[in-house]
C-alpha positions in Angstrom: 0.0 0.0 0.0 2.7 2.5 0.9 4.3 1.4 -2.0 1.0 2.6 -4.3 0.5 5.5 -2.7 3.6 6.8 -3.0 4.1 6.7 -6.5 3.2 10.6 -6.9 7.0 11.3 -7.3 7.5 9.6 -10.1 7.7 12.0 -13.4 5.3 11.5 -16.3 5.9 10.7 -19.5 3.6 12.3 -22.3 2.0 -21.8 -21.9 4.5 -24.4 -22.2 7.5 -24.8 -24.0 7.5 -24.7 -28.2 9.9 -25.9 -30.3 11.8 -22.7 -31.2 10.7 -21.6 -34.8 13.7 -20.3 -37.6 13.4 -16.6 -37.7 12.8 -14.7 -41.4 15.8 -12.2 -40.0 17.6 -11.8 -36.8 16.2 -9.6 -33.9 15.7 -9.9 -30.2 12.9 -11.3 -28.4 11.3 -9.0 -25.5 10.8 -10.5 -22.8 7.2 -10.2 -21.0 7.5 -8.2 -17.5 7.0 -10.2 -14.2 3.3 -9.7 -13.0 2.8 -6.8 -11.0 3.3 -7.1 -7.1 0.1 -6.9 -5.2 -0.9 -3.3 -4.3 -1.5 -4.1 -1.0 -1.1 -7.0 1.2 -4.4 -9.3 1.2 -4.9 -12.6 3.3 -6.1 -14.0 0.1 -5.1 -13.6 -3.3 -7.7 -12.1 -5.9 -7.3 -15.0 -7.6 -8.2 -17.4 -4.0 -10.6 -14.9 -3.5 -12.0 -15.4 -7.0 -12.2 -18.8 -6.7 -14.1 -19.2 -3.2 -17.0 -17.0 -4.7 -17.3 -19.2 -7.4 -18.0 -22.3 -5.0 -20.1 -20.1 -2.5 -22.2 -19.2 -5.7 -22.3 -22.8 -6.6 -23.6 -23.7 -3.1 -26.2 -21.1 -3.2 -27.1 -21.9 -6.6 -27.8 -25.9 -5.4 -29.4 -24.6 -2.3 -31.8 -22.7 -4.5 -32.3 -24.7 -7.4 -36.1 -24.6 -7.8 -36.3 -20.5 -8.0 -37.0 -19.3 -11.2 -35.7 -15.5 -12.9 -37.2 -12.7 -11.5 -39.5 -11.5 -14.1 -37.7 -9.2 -17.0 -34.3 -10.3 -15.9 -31.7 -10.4 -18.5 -30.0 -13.7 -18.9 -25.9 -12.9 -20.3 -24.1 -15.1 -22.4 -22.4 -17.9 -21.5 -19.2 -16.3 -20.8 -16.9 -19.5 -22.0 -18.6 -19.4 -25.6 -16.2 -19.9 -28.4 -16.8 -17.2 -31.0 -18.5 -17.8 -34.3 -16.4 -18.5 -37.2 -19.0 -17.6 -39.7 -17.3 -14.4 -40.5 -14.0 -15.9 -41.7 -13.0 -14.1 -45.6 -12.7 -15.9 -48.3 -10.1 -17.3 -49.2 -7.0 -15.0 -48.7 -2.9 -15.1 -49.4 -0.4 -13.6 -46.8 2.7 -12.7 -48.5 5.9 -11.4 -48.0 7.8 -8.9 -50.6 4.8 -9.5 -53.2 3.7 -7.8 -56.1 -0.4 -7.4 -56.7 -2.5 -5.2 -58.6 -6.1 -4.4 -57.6 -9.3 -2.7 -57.8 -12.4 -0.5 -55.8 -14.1 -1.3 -53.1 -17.8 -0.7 -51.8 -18.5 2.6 -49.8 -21.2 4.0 -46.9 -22.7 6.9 -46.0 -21.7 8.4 -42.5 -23.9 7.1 -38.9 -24.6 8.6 -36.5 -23.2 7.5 -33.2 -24.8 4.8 -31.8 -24.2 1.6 -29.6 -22.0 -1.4 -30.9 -24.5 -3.0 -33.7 -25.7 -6.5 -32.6 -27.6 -9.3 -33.5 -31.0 -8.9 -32.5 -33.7 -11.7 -32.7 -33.4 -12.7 -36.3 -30.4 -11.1 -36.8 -28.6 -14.9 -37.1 -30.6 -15.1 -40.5 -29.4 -11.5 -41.5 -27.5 -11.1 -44.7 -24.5 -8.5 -44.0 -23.0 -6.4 -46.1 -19.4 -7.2 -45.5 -17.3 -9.4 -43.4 -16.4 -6.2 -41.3 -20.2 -5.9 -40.5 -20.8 -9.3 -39.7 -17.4 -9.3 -37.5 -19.0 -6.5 -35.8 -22.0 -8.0 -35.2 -20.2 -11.4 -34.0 -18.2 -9.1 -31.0 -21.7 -7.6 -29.7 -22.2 -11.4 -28.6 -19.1 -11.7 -26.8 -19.0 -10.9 -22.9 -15.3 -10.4 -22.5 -14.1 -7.3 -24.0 -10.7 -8.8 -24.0 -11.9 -11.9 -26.0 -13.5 -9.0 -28.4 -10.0 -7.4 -28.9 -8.5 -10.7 -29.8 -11.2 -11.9 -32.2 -11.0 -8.1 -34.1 -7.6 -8.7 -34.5 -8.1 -12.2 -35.6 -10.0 -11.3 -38.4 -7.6 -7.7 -39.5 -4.9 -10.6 -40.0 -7.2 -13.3 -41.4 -6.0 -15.8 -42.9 -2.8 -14.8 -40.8 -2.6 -16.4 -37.3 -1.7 -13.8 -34.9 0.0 -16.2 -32.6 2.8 -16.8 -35.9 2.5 -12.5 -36.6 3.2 -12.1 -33.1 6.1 -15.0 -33.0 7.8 -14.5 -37.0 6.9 -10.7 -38.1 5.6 -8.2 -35.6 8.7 -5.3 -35.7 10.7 -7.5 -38.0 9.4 -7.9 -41.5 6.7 -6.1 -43.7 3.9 -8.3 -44.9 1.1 -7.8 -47.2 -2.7 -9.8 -46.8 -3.8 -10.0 -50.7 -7.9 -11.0 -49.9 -9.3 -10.8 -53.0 -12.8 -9.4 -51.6 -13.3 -5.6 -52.1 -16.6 -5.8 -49.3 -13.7 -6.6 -47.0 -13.3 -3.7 -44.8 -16.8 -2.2 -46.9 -18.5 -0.2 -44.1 -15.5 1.4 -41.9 -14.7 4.2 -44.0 -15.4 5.7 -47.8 -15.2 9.0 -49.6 -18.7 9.3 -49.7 -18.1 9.8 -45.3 -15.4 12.4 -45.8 -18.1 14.5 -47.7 -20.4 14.1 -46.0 -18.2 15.2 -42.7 -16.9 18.1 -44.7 -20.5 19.1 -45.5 -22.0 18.7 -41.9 -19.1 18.8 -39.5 -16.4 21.4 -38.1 -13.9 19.8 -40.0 -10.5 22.3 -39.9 -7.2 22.4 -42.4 -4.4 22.1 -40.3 -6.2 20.2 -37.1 -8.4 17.5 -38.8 -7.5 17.9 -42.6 -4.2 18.4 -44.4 -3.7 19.0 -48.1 -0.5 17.6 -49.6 1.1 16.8 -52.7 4.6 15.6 -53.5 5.8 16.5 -57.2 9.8 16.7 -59.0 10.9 15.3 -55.4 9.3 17.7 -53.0 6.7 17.9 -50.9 4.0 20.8 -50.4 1.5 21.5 -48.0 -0.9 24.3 -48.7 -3.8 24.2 -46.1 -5.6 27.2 -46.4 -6.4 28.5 -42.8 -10.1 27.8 -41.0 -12.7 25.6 -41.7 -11.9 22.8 -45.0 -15.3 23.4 -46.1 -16.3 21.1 -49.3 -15.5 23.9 -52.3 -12.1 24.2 -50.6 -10.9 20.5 -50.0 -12.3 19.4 -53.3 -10.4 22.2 -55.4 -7.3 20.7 -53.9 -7.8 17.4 -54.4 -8.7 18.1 -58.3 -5.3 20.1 -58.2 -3.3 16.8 -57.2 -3.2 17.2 -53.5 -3.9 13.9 -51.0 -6.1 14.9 -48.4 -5.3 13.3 -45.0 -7.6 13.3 -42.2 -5.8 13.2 -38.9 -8.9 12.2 -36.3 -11.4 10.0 -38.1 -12.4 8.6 -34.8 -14.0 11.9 -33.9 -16.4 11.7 -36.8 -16.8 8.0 -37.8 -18.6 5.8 -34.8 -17.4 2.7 -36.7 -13.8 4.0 -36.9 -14.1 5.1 -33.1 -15.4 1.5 -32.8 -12.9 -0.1 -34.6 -10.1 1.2 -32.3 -11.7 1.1 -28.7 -12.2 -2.7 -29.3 -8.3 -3.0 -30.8 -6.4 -0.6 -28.7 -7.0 -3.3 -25.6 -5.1 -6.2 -28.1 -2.0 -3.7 -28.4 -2.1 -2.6 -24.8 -1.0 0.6 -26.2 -2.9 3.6 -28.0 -4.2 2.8 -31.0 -4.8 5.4 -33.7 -5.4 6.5 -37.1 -5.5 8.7 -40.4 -7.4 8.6 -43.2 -5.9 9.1 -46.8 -7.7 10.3 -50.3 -5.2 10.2 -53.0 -6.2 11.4 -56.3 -5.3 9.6 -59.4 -1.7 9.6 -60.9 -0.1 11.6 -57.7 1.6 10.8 -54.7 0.7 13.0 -52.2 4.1 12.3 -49.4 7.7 11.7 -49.5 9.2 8.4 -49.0 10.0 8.6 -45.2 9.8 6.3 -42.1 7.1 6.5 -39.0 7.8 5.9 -35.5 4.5 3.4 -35.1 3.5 0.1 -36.3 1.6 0.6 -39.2 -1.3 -1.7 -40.7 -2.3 0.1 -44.2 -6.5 -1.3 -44.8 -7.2 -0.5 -49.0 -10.7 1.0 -48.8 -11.4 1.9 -52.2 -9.2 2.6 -55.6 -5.5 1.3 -55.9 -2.3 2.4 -54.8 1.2 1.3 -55.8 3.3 0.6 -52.6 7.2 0.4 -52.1 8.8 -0.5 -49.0 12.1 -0.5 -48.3 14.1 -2.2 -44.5 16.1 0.6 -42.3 19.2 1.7 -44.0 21.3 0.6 -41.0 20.6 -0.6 -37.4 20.1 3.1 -36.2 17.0 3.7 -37.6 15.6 0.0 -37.4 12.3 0.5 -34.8 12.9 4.2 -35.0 11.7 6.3 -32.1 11.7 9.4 -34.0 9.8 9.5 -37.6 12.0 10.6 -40.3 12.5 13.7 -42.6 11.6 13.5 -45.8 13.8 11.6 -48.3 15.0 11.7 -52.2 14.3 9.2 -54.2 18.7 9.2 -54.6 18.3 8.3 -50.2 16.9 5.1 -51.3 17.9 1.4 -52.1 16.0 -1.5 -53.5 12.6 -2.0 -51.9 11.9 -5.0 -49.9 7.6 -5.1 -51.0 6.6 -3.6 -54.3 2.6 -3.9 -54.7 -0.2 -2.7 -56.1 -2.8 -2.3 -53.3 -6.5 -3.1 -54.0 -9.9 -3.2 -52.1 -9.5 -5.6 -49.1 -6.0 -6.2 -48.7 -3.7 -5.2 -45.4 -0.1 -4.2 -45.7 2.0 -4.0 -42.6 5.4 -2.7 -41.9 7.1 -1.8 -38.3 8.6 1.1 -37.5 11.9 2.4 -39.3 10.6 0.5 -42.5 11.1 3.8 -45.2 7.7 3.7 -47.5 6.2 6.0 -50.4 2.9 5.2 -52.5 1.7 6.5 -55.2 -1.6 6.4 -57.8 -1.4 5.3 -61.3 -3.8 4.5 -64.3 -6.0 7.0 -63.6 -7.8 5.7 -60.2 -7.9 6.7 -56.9 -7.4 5.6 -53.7 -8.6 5.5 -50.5 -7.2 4.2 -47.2 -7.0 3.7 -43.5 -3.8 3.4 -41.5 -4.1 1.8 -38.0 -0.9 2.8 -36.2 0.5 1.9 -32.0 2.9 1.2 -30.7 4.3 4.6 -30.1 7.1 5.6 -27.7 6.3 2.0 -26.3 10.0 0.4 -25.8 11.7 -0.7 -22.8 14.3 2.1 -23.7 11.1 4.4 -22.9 10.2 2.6 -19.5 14.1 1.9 -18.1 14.3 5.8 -19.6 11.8 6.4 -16.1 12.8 3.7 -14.4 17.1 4.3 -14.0 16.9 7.8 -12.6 14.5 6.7 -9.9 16.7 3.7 -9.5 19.7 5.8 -9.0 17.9 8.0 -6.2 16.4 5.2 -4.1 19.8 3.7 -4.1 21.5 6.8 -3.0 18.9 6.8 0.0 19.1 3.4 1.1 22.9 2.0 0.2 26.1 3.6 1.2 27.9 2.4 -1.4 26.3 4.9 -4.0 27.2 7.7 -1.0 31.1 7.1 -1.3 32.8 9.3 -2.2 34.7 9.0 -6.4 38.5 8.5 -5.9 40.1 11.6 -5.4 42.7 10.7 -8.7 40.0 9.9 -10.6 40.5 12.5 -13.2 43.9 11.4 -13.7 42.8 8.1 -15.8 39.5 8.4 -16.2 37.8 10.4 -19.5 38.4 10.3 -23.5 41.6 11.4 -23.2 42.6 8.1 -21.1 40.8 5.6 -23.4 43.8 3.4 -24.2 45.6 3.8 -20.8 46.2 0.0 -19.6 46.1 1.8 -16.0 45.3 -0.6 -13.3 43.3 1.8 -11.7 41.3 2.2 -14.8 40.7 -0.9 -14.7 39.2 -1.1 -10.9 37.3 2.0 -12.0 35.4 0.2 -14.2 34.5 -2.5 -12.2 32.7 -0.3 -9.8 31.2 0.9 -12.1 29.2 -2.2 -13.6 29.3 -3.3 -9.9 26.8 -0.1 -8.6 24.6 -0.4 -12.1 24.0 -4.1 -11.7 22.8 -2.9 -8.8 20.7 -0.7 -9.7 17.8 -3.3 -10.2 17.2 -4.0 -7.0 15.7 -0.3 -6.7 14.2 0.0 -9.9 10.7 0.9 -8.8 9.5 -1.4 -12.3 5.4 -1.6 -10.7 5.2 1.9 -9.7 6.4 3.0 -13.0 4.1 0.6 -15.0 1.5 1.9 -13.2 1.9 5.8 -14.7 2.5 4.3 -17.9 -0.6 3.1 -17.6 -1.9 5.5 -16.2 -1.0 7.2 -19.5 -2.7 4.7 -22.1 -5.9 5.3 -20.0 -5.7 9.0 -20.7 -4.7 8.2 -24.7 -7.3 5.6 -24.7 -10.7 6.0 -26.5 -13.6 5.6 -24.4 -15.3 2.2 -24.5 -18.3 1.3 -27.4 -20.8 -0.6 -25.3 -22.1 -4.0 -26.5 -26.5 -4.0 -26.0 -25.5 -6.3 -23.0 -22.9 -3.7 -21.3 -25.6 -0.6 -22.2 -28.5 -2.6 -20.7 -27.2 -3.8 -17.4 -24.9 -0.6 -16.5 -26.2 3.0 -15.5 -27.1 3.3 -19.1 -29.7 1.2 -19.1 -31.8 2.5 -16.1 -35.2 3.1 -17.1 -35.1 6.8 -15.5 -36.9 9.3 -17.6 -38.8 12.0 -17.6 -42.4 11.7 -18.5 -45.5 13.3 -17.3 -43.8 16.5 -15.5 -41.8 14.5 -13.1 -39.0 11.7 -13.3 -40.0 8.0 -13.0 -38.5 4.7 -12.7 -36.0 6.9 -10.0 -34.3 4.9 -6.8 -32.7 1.6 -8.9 -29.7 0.9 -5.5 -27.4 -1.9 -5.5 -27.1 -4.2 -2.4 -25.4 -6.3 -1.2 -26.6 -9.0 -3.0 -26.2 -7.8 -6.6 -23.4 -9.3 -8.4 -21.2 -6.8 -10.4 -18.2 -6.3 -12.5 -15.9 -3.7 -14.0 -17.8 -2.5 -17.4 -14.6 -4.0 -19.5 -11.3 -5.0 -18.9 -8.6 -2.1 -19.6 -11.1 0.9 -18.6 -9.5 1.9 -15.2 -6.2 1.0 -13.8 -5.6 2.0 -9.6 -2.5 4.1 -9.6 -1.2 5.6 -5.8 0.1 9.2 -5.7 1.3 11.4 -2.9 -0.3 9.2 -0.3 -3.4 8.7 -1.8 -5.1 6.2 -4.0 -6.8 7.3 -7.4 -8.8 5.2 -9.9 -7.7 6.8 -13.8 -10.6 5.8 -16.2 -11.4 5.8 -19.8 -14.9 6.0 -20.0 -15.5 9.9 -20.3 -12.4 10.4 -22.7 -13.1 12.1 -26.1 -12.6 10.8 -29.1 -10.4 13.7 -30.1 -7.2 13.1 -28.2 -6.2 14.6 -25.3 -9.4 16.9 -25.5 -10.1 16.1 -21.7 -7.9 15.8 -19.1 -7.3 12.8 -17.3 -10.5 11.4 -15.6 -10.3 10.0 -11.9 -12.0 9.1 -8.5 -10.5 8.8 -5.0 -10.7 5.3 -3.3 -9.7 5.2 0.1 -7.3 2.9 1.9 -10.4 0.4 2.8 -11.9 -0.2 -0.1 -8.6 -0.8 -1.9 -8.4 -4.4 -1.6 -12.3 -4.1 -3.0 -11.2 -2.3 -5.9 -8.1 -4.8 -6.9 -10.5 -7.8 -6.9 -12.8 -6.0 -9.0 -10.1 -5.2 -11.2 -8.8 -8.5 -11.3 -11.8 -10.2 -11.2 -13.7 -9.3 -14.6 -15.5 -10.8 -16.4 -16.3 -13.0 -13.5 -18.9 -11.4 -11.2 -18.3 -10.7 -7.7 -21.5 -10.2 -5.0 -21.1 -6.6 -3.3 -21.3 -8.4 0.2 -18.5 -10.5 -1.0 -16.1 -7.1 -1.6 -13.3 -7.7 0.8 -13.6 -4.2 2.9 -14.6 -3.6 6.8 -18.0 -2.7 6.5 -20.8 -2.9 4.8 -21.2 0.9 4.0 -17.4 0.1 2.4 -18.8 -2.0 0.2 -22.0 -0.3 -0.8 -20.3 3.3 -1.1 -17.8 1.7 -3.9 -19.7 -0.2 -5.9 -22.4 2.3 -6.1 -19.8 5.2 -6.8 -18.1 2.8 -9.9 -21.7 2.2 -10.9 -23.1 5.9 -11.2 -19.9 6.4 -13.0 -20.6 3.6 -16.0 -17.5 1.4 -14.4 -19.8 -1.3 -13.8 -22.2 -3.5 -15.0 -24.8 -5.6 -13.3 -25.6 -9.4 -13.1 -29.0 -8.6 -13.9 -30.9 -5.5 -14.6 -31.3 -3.3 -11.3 -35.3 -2.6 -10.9 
C-alpha cells in the first residue's frame, strides 16, 4: 500500500515450451514483465478470493435450485462461448515482398453515433453487407471485451494467425494480406463519409484535414487556414493534392469502434489517419514512421514500395523521419499494387512511399500503436529513480569517487592500460547491476498506464454492457416529473468492471486514485485525465474488481470492513458507468 501511494514522485511521460521456430531475420525477443506485485497485502489472493466465490455461488445456486428469474431479468451469455467463425474471408494469401494489382471497393454513408451493432432476434438469418459488418455483429455477442479485442484482430490478420505475426513478423518484417474481396473492410470508411463530414461537421485544415502533394521530389503543404469546407478541399484534391484526415475517430462511430475494441489487443494507443489520393499523384515523400503501421485499402489502388532501415540506427525508429530523395533510397523490400480488401503491414523504421497510377484513386485507412512504447522508454523512467532510491538506502552509491579519478579516467585516457582504470570500471558495472534492486518497475508501469488510459478511446458498449450498466436505467422524464428513479445496489447484486482495460488503480502522494477511460473524447487529449479517490479500505475491493472481470463478484462478498465500504464503492463505480450488473437493477 505504501508502496502505491507513493508513487506521486514519479515524473510523467507524455504456456508451455515450443519448439523454437527459424526466424525470417535476426532480432531480439522482448521478454514479458514479471506480474505486478500486489498493491496491497491481502490474506487471500484475488485469484483465491476469485475462486471461493465461485464455490459459495455454486452452493447457493444448489441450495436454490427450484427459483425461477425474476420476471424481466436479462440472462448474459455464456461467458466461456467460443466465438463464431461464420465471419471468416474468403479465401485470402499472406505474402511477404509481393507484387499485386487491384481494384475498388464498396463505400457507406456516415452514422450517426450509436451503440456497438448486434444481433437482435433474427439477426442470425441476416444477410451483412461485408465481413467487417458481420465481425461487428459477432463481438456484440461476446461478454469479454478482452476476448473481443482478440477476435477483431483475428479477423484484420485473417487468414494470418496472430500467434505466428506475433512470433515471426511483428517489428521484423513487412507483410502484405492479398484478400481478393473488395466488401472486405466495406462499411469502416469511404469517400462518400469524408463528404459528408466536410458538409456537416467542423472539420478544420491544419487540425483534422491536411492538403498535400509531393511533385519533381518535393513535398508541399498548402492548407488554407479555418474551416476545409467542401469547395475548398475538393479544389485541392482536383489540383493533385492527397487529403489526410488526422482524427477520423471523432467523426466515424465505426472508426471510433474499430479502435476502442483494438487498442485493448495492443495494450498501447491505437490510432489513425485517413488518406484520399487522387489519381496519378503521390501526395508524401518516402520517409519512415515511429508506429506500427497496418495500411486497410478501402477503395481505388495504390502502388506501394517499402524499403528495410538503412542501418541498425534507424531499425524500430523512435523518432519518424524527414523526408527523403528518391537518390536516399535502395532497392525495396515489397513492391505492390494495393487493391480493395487487402492489409499491408510494416514496423517502424521500414522507409515507404505510395503512389496512384492509371487513372484511379485511392482510399485508405492506417491503424498505427505502438508509439514511444519500448523498454528504452520505461528503463528511460525507471534508471533515474533507480539511481535516487539507491542513493537513499545504500552507502555504497554515497562514497565518495576516488580523489585521482580524473587522472585516468575520460576520453583522453581511453587506451591507458592503468590498473586503476581498470578497478574503476569494475565499480562501475558493480553499482549499475545494482541498480535493479531499486528500480521501482510496478510503480512506474502503473503511470505508464496511467498514460494509455488517458490516450485511450472511451469504451463502445455492447447492447449487454448498455442494458445492465447506468445506461440502461429506465429513468426518464415523463409526465412532468422523473420515473423509474431509486434503482440501488445491495449487497446481493453481483457486479463487475464495465470491460477489462477501462480503469487502472494508480497511488500518488499518499493517496489512491482510480484513472478511467470512459469519459475520454474521441479527439485526443481533448479532456484531461479522468479520476476518483478510493480510500485505503476499499482498496483491496477495488483490486478484486479489477482482477476479477469478467467473473462477477457479490457486493457483500467485496473484501472491505463494513458494509457501508462496500455499498459506497460499488455504487460510486456504478453511477460512474464502471460497472455492470448481473441482472438488470429494478
Amino acid at each position: 500500500m505504501e508502496e502505491l501511494q507513493n508513487g506521486a514522485a514519479l515524473p510523467r511521460r507524455g504456456r508451455g515450451r515450443r519448439r523454437r521456430q527459424p526466424q525470417p531475420r535476426d532480432g531480439s525477443v522482448l521478454a514479458l514483465p514479471s506480474r505486478p506485485r500486489r498493491i496491497r497485502r491481502h490474506r487471500k489472493t484475488a485469484a483465491a478470493r476469485v475462486a471461493a466465490l465461485r464455490a459459495r455461488a455454486l452452493l447457493r445456486k444448489a441450495s436454490a435450485s427450484k427459483v425461477e428469474p425474476a420476471a424481466g431479468a436479462l440472462e448474459a451469455p455464456a461467458e466461456r462461448r467460443e466465438p463464431s467463425r461464420s465471419a471468416e474471408p474468403r479465401p485470402a494469401s499472406v505474402s511477404v515482398r509481393r507484387r499485386v494489382e487491384g481494384r475498388p471497393a464498396v463505400s457507406r454513408l456516415l452514422g450517426t453515433p450509436a451503440p456497438l451493432p448486434g444481433p437482435r432476434v433474427d439477426d442470425a438469418e441476416r444477410p451483412w453487407d461485408s465481413p467487417l459488418q458481420q465481425v461487428l455483429a459477432e463481438l456484440n455477442g461476446i461478454p469479454s471485451s478482452r476476448r473481443r479485442a482478440a477476435r477483431l484482430f483475428e479477423w484484420l490478420l485473417a487468414p494470418l494467425p496472430p500467434d505466428h505475426f506475433y512470433r515471426r513478423l511483428w517489428e521484423r518484417e513487412a507483410v502484405l494480406v492479398r484478400r481478393q474481396d473488395p466488401s472486405y473492410y466495406g462499411g469502416l470508411f469511404s469517400t462518400a463519409d469524408l463528404d459528408s463530414m466536410l458538409r456537416h461537421e467542423d472539420v478544420q485544415f491544419g487540425q483534422h484535414l491536411d492538403a498535400a502533394r509531393y511533385i519533381d521530389g518535393r513535398r508541399e503543404t498548402l492548407n488554407p487556414p479555418g474551416r476545409a469546407l467542401p469547395a475548398a478541399a475538393w479544389s485541392l484534391y482536383q489540383a493533385g493534392c492527397s487529403l489526410r484526415l488526422l482524427c477520423p475517430q471523432a467523426f466515424s462511430p465505426t472508426v471510433w469502434q474499430f479502435l476502442a475494441v483494438l487498442q485493448e489487443q495492443f495494450g498501447s494507443m491505437a490510432g489513425s489517419n485517413v488518406y484520399l489520393t487522387p489519381p496519378n499523384s503521390q501526395g508524401f515523400a518516402p520517409h519512415y514512421d515511429d508506429i506500427e503501421a497496418f495500411v486497410l485499402q478501402l477503395e481505388g489502388r495504390k502502388l506501394w514500395r517499402v524499403y528495410r532501415p538503412r542501418d541498425p540506427s534507424e531499425e524500430l525508429a523512435l523518432i519518424s523521419s524527414p523526408n527523403f530523395s528518391q537518390e536516399d533510397l535502395g532497392e525495396p523490400v515489397l513492391q505492390t499494387v494495393l487493391e480493395p480488401g487487402d492489409l499491408l503491414y510494416f514496423p517502424r523504421g521500414f522507409i515507404h512511399q505510395a503512389e496512384c497510377q492509371d487513372g484511379v484513386h485511392s482510399l485508405h485507412l492506417t491503424l498505427s500503436t505502438f508509439q514511444r512504447n519500448t523498454w528504452g522508454d520505461f528503463l528511460e523512467a525507471v534508471l533515474p529513480l533507480a539511481v535516487q532510491a539507491a542513493i537513499e538506502e545504500n552507502v555504497e552509491f554515497r562514497r565518495g569517487l576516488p580523489r585521482d579519478f580524473m587522472d585516468y579516467m575520460g576520453a583522453q585516457h581511453s587506451d591507458s592500460k592503468d590498473p586503476r582504470r581498470t578497478a574503476f570500471m569494475e565499480k562501475v558495472r558493480v553499482l549499475v547491476a545494482r541498480l535493479g534492486h531499486f528500480a521501482p518497475v510496478d510503480a512506474v508501469a502503473d503511470q505508464r498506464a496511467k498514460d494509455f488510459i488517458h490516450d485511450s478511446l472511451p469504451p463502445v458498449l455492447t447492447d449487454r454492457e448498455r442494458a445492465l450498466s447506468v445506461h440502461g436505467l429506465p429513468i426518464r422524464w415523463d409526465a412532468g416529473e422523473p420515473v423509474n428513479v431509486g434503482a440501488q445496489l445491495s449487497t446481493e447484486t453481483e457486479v463487475h468492471m464495465l470491460q477489462d482495460g477501462i480503469a487502472r488503480l494508480v497511488g500518488e502522494g499518499g493517496r489512491l486514485f482510480l484513472y478511467y477511460t470512459v469519459e475520454n473524447s474521441r479527439v485526443y487529449h481533448l479532456e484531461e485525465p479522468k479520476c476518483l479517490e478510493i480510500y485505503p479500505q476499499q482498496a483491496d475491493a477495488m483490486e478484486l474488481l479489477l482482477r476479477s472481470y469478467p467473473e462477477f463478484v457479490r457486493v457483500g462478498d467485496l473484501p472491505c470492513d463494513s458494509v457501508e465500504d462496500q455499498l459506497s464503492l460499488a455504487t460510486m463505480l456504478f453511477d460512474k458507468g464502471l460497472l455492470l450488473t448481473k441482472t438488470p437493477l429494478v
